[in-house]
Structure formats: structure tokens, C-alpha cells
N, C-alpha and C positions, 0 to 999 in steps of 0.2 A: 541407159546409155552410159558408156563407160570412157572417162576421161583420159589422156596422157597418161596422167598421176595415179590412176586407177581408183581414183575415186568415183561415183555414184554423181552423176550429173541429179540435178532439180529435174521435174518441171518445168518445161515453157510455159512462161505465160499465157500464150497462146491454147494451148491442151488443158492448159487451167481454164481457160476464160472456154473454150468447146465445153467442157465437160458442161460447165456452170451455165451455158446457154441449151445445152442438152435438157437441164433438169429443169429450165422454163419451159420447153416447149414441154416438154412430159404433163408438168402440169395443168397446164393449159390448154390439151388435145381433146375433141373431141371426136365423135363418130355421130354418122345419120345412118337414119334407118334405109334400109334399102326398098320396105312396103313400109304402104300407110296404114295406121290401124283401121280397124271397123269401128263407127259410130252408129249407135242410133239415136233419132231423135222423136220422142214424144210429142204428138201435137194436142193441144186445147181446143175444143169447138169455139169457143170464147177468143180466141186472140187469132189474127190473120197476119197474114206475110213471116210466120217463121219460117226457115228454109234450111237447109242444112250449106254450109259455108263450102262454094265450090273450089275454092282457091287454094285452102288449111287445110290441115287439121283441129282447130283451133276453138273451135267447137257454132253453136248453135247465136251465139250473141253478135254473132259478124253484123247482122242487119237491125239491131233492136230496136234503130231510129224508124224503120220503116214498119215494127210491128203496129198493132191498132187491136180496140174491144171491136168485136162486133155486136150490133144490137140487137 
């Protein structure tokens, strides 16, 4: 922008302070996946109640309070 005097206006502070809010969100952005991955999950004759976790992705340890040995 060009002044009366024909000098070279600043920056607004305003367009300073956009830019500098610009480079927060950039770093800060993230993305999700659009599909879930595939998991497998191995089971033990010896342990009961593993499950695979209906809700995550998050893996196999969702329920570990409710595993058990079997005898």
C-alpha cells in the first residue's frame, strides 16, 4: 500500500498478528484417517476374556481387568 508521500506503508498489525496465527494453527493441524486399520489379535488357550476392542483402534488391552488363567 502506497502512501500520500509515496512511501511504502508497514504492515498492519493486524496482517502481522493473521500471518502469526496462521503459523499456529499449521503447526498444530492434524488429520484422521478416513478407514481403520486391520488388526489381528492372537489368542492363548491359557488366558480368557481377551477380545478385540470394539470401540478403538487402540488395541487388545482395552479389557485386561477382565482377563483370567484358565485352569
Amino acid at each position: 500500500m502506497t502512501r500520500p508521500n509515496g512511501r511504502v506503508a508497514p504492515l498492519l498489525p493486524s496482517a502481522v498478528y493473521a500471518d502469526e496465527q496462521g503459523m499456529l494453527v499449521v503447526d498444530h493441524a492434524y488429520s484422521l484417517p478416513l478407514t481403520g486399520t486391520p488388526h489381528q489379535l492372537v489368542r492363548i488357550d491359557r488366558l480368557e476374556g481377551v477380545e478385540p476392542n470394539p470401540f478403538t483402534d487402540s488395541g487388545p488391552l482395552w479389557n485386561i481387568e477382565s482377563w483370567g488363567v484358565r485352569a
